[in-house]
C-alpha positions in Angstrom: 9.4 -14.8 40.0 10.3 -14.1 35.7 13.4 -14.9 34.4 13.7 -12.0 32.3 16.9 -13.4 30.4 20.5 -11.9 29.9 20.1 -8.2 28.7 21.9 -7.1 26.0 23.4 -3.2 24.9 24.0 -2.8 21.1 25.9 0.8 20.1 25.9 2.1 16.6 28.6 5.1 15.6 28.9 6.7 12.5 30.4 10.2 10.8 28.7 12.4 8.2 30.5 14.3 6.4 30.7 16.3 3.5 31.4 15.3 0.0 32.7 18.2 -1.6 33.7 17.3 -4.8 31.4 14.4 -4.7 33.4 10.9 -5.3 32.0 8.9 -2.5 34.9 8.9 -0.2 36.5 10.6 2.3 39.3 13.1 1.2 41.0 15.9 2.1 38.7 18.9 1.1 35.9 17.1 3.0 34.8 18.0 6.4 32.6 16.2 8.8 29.5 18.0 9.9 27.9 18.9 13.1 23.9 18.8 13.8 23.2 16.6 10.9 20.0 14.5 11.5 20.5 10.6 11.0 18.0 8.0 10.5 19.0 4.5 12.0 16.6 1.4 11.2 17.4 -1.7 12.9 16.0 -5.1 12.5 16.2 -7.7 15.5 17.0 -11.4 15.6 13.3 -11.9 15.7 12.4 -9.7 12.6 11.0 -7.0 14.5 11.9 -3.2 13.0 13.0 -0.7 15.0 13.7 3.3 13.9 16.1 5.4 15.7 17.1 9.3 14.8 20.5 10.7 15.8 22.1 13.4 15.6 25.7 14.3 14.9 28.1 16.0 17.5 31.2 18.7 16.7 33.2 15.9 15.1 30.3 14.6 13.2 29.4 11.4 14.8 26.2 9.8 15.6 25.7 7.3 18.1 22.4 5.1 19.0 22.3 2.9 22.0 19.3 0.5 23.0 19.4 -1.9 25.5 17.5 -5.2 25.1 16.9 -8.9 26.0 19.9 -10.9 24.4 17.2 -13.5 22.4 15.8 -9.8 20.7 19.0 -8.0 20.1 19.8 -6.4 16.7 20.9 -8.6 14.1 21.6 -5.5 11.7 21.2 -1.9 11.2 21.1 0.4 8.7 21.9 4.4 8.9 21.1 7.3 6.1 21.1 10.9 6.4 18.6 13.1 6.5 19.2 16.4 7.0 22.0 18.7 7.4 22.2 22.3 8.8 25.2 22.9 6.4 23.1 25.2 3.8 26.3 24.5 1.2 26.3 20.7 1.7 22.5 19.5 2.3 21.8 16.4 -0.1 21.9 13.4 0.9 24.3 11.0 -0.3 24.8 7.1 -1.1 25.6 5.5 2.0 29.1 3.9 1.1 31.9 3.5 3.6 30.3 6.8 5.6 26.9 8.4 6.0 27.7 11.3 3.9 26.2 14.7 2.2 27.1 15.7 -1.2 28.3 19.5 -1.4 25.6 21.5 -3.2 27.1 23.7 -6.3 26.1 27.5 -6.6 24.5 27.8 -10.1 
């Protein structure tokens, strides 16, 4: 028989929201978006690079599940946006506390 090893299930969450008035944090006049389209990049314990997409739900959260051996799991992640169906708020932002879009101004 193989001993395939312990198996291991990593979960990342996030919210995207929108930045209306564009100060990098989450206030009042923001709101959190539905169908934005996420990019997750992980890299594993062993250095191997793995690329996830998400999407966000009603409340604006993203989640990404992968189950793998414990010796390969993820040793960090990494999550930006990249697209939002919110024709007012539809350019990407910094990632700083949140995956976030910034609010785009009629000219």
């Amino acid at each position: 028989y193989a001993y395939m090893g312990m198996a291991w299930t990593g979960e990342i969450h996030g919210r995207v929201f929108c930045d209306v008035c564009t100060d990098g944090s989450l206030g009042p006049e923001d709101h959190f978006l539905e169908g934005a389209e996420v990019a997750v990049l992980c890299m594993t314990i062993s250095g191997e690079v793995l690329n996830y997409q998400a999407f966000t739900n009603s409340k604006g959260i993203f989640t990404v599940a992968e189950t793998m051996s414990e010796s390969n799991r993820w040793d960090m992640c990494l999550a930006r946006p990249i697209s939002s169906i919110d024709q007012d708020c539809n350019i990407p932002g910094i990632n700083n506390s949140a995956t976030k879009f910034s609010y785009s101004l009629s000219s």
